[in-house]
GUTORVO-729180 format. One record per atom (N, C-alpha, C, O): x, y, z; residue in three letters; atom name; residue number from 1. Coordinates in steps of 0.02 Angstrom, whole numbers, plus 50000, padded with zeros to 5 digits. Layout:
BEGIN
xx:yy:zz:r:a:k
X:Y:Z:ALA:CA:NUM
...
END
This chain:
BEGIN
xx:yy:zz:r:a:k
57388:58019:55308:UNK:N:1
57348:58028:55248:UNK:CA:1
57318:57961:55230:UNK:C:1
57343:57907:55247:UNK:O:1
57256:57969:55190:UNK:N:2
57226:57913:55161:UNK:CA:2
57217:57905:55105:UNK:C:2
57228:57956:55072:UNK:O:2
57202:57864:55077:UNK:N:3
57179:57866:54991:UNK:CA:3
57120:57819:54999:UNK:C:3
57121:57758:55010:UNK:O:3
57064:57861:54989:UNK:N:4
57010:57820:54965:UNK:CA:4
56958:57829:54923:UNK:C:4
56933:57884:54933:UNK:O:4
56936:57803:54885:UNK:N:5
56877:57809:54848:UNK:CA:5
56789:57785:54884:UNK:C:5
56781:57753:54936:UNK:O:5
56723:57815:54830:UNK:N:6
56686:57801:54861:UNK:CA:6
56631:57837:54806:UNK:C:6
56646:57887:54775:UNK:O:6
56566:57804:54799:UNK:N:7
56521:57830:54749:UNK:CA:7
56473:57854:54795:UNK:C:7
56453:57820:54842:UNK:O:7
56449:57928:54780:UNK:N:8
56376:57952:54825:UNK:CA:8
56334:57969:54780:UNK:C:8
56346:57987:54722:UNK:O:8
56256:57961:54820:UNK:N:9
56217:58010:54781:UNK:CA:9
56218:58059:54835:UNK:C:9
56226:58046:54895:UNK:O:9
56203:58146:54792:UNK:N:10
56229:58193:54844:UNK:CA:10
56125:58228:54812:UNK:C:10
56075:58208:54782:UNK:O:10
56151:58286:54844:UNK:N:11
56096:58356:54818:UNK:CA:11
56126:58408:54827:UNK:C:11
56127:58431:54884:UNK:O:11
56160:58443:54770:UNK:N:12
56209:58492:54757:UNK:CA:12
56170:58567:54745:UNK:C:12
56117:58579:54716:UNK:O:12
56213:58606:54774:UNK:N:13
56197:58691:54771:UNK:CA:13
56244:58724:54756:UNK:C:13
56281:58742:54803:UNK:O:13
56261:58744:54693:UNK:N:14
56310:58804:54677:UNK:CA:14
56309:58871:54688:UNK:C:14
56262:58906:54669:UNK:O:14
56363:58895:54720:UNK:N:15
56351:58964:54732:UNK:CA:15
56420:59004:54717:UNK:C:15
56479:58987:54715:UNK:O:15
56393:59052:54712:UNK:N:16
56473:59119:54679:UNK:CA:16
56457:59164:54732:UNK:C:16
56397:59175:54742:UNK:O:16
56507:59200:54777:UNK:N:17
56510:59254:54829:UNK:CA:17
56560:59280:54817:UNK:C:17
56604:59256:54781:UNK:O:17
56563:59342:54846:UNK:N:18
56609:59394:54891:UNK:CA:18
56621:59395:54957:UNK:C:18
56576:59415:54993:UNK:O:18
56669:59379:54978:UNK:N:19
56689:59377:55059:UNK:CA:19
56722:59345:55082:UNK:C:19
56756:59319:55037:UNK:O:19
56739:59325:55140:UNK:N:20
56769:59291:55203:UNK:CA:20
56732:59209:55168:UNK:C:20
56673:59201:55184:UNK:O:20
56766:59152:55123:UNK:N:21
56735:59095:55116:UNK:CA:21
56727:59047:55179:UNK:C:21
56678:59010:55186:UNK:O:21
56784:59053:55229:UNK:N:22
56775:58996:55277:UNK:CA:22
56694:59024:55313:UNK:C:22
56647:58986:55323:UNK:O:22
56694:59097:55326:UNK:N:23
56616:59114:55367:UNK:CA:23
56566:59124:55348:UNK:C:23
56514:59126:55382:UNK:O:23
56571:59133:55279:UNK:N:24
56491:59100:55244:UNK:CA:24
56504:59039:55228:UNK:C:24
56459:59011:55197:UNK:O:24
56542:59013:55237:UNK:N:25
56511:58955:55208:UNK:CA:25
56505:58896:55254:UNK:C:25
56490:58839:55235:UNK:O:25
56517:58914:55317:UNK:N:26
56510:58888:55361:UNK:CA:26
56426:58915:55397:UNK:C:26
56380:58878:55413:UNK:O:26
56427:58973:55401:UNK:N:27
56379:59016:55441:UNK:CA:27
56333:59002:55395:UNK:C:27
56291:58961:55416:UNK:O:27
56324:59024:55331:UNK:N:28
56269:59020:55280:UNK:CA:28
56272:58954:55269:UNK:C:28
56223:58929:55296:UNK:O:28
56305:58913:55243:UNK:N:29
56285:58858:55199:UNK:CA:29
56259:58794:55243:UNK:C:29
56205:58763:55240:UNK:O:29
56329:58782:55297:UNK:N:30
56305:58715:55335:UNK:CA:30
56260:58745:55385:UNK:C:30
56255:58711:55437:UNK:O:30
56236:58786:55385:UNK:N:31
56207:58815:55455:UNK:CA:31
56110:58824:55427:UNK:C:31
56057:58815:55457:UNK:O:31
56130:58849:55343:UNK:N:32
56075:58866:55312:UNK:CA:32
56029:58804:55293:UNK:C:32
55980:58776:55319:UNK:O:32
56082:58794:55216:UNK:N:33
56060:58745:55187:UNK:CA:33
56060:58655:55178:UNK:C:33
56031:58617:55139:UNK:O:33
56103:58649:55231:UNK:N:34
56124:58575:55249:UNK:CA:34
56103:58552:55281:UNK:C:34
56086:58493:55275:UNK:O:34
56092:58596:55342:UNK:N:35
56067:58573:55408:UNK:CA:35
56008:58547:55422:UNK:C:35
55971:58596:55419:UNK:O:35
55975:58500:55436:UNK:N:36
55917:58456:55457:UNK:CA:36
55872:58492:55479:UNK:C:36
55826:58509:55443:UNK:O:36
55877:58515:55556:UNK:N:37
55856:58553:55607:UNK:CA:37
55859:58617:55574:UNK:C:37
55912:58630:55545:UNK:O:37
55794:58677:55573:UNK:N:38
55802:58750:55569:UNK:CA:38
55756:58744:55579:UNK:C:38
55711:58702:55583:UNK:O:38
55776:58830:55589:UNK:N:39
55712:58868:55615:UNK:CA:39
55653:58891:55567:UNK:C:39
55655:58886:55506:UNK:O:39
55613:58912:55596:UNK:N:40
55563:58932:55531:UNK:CA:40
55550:58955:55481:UNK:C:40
55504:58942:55443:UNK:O:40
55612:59012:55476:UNK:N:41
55605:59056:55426:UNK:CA:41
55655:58997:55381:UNK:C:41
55620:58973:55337:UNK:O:41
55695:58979:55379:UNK:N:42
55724:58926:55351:UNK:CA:42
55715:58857:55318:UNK:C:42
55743:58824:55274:UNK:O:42
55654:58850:55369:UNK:N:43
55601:58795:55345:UNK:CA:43
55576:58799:55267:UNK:C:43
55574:58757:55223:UNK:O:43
55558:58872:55270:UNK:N:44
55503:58893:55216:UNK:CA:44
55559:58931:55169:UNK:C:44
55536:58975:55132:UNK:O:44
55613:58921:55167:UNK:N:45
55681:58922:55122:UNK:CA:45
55681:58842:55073:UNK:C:45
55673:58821:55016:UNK:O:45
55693:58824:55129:UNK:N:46
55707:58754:55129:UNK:CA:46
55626:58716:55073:UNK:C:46
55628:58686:55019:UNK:O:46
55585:58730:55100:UNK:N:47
55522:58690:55039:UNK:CA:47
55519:58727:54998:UNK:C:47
55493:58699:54950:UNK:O:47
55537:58801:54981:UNK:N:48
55518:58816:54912:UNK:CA:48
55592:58794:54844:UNK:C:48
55589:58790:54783:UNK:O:48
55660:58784:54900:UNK:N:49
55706:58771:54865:UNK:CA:49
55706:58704:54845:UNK:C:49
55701:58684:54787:UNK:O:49
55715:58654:54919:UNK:N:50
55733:58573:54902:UNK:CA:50
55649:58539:54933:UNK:C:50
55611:58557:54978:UNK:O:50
55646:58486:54883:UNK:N:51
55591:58428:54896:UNK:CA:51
55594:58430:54964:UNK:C:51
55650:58444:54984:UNK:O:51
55554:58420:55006:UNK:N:52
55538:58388:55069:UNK:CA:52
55549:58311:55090:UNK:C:52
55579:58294:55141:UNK:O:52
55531:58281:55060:UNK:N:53
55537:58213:55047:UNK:CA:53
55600:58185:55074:UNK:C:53
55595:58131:55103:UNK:O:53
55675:58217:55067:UNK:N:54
55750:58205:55051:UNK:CA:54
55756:58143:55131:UNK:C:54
55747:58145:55192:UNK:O:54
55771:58108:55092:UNK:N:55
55811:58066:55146:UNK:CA:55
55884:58064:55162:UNK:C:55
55918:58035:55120:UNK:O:55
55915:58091:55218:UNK:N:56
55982:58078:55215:UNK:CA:56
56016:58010:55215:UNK:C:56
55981:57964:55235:UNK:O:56
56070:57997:55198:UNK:N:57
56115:57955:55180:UNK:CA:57
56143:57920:55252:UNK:C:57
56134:57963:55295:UNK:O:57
56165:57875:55275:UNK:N:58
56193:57856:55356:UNK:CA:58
56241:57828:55309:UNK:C:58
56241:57790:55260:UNK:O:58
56289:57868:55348:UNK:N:59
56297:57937:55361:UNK:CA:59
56324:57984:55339:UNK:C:59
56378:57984:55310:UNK:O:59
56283:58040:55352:UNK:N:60
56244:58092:55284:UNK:CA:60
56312:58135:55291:UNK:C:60
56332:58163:55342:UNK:O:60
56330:58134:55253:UNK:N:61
56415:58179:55243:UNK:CA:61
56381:58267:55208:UNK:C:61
56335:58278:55169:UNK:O:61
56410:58297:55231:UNK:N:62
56380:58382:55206:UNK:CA:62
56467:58392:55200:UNK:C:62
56515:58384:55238:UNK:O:62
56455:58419:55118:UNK:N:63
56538:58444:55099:UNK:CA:63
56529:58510:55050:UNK:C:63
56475:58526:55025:UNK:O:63
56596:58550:55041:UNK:N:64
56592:58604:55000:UNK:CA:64
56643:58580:54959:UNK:C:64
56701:58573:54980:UNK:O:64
56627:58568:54907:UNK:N:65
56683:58586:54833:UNK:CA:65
56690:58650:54814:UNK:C:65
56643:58689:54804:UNK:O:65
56759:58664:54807:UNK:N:66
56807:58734:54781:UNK:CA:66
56800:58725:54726:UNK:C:66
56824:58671:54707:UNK:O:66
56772:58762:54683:UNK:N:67
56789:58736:54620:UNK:CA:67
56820:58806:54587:UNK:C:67
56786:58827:54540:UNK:O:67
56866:58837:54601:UNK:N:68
56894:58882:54568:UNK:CA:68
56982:58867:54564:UNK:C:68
57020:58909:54540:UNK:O:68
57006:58793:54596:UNK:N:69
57049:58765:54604:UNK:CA:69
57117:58817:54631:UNK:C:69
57175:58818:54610:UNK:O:69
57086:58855:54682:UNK:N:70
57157:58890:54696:UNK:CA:70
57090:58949:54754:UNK:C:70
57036:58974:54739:UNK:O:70
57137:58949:54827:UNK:N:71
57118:58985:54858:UNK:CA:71
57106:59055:54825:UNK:C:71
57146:59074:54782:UNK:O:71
57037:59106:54848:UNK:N:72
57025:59170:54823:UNK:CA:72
56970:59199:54886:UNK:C:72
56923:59171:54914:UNK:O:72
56993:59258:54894:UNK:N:73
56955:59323:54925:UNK:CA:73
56903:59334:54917:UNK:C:73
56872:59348:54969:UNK:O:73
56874:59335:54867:UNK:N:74
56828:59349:54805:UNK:CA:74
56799:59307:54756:UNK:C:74
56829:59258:54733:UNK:O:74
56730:59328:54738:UNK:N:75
56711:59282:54678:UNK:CA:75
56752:59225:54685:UNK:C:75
56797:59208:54646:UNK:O:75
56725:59184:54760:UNK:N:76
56729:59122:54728:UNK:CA:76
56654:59066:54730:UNK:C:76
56600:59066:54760:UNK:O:76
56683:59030:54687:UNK:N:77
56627:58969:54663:UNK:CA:77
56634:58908:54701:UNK:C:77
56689:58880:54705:UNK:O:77
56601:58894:54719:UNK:N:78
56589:58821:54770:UNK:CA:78
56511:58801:54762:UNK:C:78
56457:58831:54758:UNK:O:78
56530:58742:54762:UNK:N:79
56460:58678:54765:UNK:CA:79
56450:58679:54839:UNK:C:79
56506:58685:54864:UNK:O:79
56412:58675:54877:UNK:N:80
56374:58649:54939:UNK:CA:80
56362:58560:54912:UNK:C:80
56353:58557:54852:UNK:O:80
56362:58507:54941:UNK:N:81
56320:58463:54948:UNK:CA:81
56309:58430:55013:UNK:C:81
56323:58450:55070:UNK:O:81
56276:58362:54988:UNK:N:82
56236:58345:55054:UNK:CA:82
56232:58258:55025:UNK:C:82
56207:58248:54970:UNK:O:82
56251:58215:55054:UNK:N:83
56222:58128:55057:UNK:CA:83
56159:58107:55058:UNK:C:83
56129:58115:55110:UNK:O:83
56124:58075:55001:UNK:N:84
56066:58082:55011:UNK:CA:84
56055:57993:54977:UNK:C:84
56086:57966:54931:UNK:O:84
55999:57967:55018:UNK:N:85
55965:57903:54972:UNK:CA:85
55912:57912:54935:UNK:C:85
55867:57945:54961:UNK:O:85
55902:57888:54870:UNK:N:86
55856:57870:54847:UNK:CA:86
55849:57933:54779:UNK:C:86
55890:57978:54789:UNK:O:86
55814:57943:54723:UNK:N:87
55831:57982:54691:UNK:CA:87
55783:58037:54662:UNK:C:87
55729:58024:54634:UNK:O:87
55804:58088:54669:UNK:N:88
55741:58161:54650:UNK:CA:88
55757:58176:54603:UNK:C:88
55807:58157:54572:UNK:O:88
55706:58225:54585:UNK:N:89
55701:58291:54517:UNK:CA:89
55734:58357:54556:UNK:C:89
55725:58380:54613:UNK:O:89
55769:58375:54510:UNK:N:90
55801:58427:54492:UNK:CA:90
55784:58483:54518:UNK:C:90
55785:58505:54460:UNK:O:90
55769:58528:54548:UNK:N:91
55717:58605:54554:UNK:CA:91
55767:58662:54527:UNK:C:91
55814:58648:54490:UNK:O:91
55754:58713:54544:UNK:N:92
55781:58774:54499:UNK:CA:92
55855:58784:54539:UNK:C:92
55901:58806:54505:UNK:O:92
55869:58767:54620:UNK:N:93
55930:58794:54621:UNK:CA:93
55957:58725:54669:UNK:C:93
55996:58734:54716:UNK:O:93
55935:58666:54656:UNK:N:94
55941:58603:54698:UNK:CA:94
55966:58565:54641:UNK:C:94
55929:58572:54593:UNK:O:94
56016:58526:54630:UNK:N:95
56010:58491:54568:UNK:CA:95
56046:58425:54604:UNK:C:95
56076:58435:54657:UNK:O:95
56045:58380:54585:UNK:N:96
56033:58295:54627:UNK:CA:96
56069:58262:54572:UNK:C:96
56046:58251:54516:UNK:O:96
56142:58244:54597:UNK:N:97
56184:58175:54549:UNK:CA:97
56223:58139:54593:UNK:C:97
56241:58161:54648:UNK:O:97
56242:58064:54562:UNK:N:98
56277:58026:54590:UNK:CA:98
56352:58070:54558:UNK:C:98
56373:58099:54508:UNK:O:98
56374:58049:54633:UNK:N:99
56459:58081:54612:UNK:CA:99
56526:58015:54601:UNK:C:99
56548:57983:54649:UNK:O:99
56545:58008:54546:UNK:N:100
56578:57964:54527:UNK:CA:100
56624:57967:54581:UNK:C:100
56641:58014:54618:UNK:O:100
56653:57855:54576:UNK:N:101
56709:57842:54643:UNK:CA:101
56780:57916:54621:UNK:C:101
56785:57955:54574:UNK:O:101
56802:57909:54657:UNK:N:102
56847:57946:54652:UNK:CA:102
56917:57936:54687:UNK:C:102
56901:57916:54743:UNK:O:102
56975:57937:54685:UNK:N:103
57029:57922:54740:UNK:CA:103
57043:57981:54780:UNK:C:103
57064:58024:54742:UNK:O:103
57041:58004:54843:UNK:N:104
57076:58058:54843:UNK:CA:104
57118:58034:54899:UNK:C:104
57119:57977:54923:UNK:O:104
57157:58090:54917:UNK:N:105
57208:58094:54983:UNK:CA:105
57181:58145:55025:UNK:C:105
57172:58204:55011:UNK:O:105
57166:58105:55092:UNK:N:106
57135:58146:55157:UNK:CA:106
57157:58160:55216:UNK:C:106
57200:58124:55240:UNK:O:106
57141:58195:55237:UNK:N:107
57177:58213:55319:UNK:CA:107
57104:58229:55350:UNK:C:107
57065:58273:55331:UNK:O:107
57098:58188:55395:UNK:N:108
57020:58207:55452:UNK:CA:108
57083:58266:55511:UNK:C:108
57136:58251:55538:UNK:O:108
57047:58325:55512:UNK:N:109
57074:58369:55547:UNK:CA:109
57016:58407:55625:UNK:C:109
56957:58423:55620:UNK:O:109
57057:58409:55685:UNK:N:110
56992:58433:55722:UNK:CA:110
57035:58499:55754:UNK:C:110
57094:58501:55771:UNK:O:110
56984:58553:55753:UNK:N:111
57002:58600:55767:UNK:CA:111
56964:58656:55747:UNK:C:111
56913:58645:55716:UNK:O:111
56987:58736:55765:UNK:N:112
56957:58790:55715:UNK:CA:112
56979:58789:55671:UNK:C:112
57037:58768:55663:UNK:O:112
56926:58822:55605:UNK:N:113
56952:58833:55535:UNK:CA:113
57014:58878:55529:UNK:C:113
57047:58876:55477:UNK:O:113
57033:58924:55586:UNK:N:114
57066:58982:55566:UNK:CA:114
57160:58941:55562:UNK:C:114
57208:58970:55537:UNK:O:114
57161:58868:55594:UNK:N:115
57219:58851:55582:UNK:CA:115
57230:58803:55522:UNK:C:115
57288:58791:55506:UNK:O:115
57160:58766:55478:UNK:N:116
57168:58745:55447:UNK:CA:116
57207:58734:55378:UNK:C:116
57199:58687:55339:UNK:O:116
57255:58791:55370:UNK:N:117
57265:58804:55304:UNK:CA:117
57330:58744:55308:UNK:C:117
57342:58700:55267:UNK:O:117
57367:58761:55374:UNK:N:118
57431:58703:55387:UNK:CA:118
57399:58621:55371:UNK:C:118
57433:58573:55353:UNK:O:118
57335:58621:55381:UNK:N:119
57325:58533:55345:UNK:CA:119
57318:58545:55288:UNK:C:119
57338:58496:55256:UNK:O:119
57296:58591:55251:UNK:N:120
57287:58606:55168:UNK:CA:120
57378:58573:55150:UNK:C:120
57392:58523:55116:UNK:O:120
57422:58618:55182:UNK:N:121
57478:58617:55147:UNK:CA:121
57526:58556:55165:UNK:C:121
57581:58553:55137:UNK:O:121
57510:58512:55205:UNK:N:122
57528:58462:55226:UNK:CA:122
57480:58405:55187:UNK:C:122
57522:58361:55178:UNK:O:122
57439:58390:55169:UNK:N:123
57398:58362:55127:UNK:CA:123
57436:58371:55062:UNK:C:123
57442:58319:55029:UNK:O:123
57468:58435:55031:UNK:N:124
57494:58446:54976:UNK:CA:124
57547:58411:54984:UNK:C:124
57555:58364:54946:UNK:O:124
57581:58419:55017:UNK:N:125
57655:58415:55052:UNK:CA:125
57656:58337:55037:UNK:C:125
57707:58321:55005:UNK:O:125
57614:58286:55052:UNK:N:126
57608:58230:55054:UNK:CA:126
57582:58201:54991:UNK:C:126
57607:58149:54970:UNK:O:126
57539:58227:54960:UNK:N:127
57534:58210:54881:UNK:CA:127
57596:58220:54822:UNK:C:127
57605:58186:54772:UNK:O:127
57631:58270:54843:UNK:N:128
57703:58269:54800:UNK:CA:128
57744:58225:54822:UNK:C:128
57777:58200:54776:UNK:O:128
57764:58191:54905:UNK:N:129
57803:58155:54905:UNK:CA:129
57793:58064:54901:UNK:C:129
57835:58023:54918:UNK:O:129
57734:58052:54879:UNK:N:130
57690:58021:54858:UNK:CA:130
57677:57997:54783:UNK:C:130
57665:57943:54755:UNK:O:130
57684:58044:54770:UNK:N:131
57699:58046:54693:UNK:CA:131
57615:58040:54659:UNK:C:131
57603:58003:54612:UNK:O:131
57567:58080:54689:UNK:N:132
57502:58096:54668:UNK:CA:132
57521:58205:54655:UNK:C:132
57564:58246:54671:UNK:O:132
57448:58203:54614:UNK:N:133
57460:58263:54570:UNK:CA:133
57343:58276:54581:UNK:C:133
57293:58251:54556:UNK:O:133
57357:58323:54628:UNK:N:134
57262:58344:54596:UNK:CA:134
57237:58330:54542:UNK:C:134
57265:58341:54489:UNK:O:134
57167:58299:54547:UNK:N:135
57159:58273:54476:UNK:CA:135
57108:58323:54463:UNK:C:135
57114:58358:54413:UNK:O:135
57047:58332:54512:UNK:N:136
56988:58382:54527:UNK:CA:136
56999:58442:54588:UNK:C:136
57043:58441:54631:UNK:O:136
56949:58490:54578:UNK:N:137
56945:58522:54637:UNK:CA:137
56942:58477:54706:UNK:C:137
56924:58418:54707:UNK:O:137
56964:58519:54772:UNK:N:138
56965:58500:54826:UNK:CA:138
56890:58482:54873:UNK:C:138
56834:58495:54851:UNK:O:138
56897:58463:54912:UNK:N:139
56830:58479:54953:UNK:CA:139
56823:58460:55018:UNK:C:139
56837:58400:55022:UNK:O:139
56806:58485:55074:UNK:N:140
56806:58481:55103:UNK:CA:140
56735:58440:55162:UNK:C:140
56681:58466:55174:UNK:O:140
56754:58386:55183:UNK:N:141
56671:58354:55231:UNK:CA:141
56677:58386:55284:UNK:C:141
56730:58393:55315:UNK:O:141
56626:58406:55298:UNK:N:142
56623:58441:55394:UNK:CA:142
56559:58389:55463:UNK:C:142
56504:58395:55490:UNK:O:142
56616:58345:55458:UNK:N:143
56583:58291:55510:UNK:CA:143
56580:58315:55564:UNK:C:143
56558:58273:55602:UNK:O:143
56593:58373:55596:UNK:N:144
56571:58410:55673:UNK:CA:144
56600:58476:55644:UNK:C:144
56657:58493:55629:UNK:O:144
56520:58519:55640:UNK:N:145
56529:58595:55596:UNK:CA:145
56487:58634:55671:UNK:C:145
56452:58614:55717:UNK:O:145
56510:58687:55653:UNK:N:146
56462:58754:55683:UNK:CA:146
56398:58749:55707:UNK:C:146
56374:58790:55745:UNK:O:146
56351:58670:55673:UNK:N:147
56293:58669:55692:UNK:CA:147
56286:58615:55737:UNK:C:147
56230:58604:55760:UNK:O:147
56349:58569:55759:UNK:N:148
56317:58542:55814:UNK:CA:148
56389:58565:55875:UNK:C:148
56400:58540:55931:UNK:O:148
56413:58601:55850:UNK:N:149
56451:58633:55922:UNK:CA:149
56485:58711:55889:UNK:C:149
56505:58730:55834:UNK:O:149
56476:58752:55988:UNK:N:150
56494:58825:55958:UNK:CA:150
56579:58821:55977:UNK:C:150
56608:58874:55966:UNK:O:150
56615:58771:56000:UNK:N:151
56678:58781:56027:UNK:CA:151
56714:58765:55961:UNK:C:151
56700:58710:55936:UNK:O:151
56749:58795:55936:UNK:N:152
56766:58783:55867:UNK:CA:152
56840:58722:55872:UNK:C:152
56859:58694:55821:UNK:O:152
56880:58707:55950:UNK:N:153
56916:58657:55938:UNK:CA:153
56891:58584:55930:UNK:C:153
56918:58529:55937:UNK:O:153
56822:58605:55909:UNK:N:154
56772:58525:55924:UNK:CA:154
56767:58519:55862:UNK:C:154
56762:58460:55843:UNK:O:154
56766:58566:55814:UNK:N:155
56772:58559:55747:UNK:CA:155
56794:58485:55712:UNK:C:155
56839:58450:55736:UNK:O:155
56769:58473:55676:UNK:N:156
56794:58385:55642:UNK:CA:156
56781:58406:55556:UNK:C:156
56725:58417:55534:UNK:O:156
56842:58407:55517:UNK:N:157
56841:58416:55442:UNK:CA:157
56877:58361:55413:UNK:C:157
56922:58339:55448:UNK:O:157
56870:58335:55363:UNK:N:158
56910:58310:55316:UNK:CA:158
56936:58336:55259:UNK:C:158
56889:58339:55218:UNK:O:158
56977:58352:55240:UNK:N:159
57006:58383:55174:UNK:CA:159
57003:58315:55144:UNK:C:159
57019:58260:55165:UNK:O:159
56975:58342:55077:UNK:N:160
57000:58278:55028:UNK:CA:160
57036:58304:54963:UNK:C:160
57001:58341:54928:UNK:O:160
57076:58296:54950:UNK:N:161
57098:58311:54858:UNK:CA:161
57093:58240:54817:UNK:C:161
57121:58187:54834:UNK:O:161
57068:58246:54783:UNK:N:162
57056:58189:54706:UNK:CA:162
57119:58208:54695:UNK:C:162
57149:58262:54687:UNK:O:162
57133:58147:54697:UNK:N:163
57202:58125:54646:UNK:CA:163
57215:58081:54584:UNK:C:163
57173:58040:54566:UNK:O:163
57278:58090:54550:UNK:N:164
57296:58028:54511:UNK:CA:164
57365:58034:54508:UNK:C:164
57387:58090:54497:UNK:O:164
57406:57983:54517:UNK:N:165
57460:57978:54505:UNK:CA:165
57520:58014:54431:UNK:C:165
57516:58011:54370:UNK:O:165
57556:58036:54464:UNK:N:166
57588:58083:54397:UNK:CA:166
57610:58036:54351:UNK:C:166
57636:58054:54298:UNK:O:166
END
């Protein structure tokens, strides 16, 4: 595990669903709305939602915040973001802030999502004996996602939890 902090400017997308969260939000979000490279019909997603202009960040971190602070089936709420330089306006479902430093405790994990839950709980596992306590929702960076490989043990995630000491 790690503990580190770090200030970004991001370009954030909130969204509320029904379903399977690891496959939309893998399939839809980093595949949809994160991703650099798309296809056309996506393109013209992409300019009526976010500025054109966006410069990514080196290197441009794409993460999902949980923000319902507890795994769910259903109706859940998560932020999409994305690393970005330099600073924009707002649009109707794009909204653009610096995200305060933060400490958290991380585990860089490679693999498929479907075994990930054992680093969730080992990440926990290690913040109690540690003597850290969640301070914010979790979130997760996907430094090798679905969109630049289909073998899912190539997978590269970081879990992070914000912490503070109890």
């Amino acid at each position: 595990m790690c503990i580190g902090k770090e200030q970004r400017k991001t370009l954030h997308i909130t969204l509320a669903f029904s379903g399977d969260p690891v496959i939309w939000c893998i399939g839809q979000v980093l595949g949809w709305i994160l991703v650099p490279v798309m296809s056309a019909n996506q393109n013209v997603i992409m300019r009526n939602t976010i500025p054109v202009d966006i410069v990514e960040d080196d290197p441009c971190l794409c993460a999902m915040t949980y923000l319902d602070g507890e795994y769910k089936e259903e109706n859940v709420e998560m932020m999409a973001w994305k690393t970005v330089r330099g600073s924009y306006p707002d649009t109707e479902h794009v909204k653009f802030r610096t995200l305060p430093e933060v400490t958290v405790a991380s585990c860089t994990y490679q693999g498929s999502y479907t075994r990930i839950t054992n680093v969730y709980i080992a990440v926990i596992a290690w913040m109690e004996a540690n003597g850290y306590e969640p301070a914010e929702p979790m979130f997760n960076i996907y430094h090798v996602s679905p969109h630049e490989t289909q073998d899912p043990d190539e997978f590269v995630t970081e879990i992070c939890y914000p912490v503070k000491k109890k």
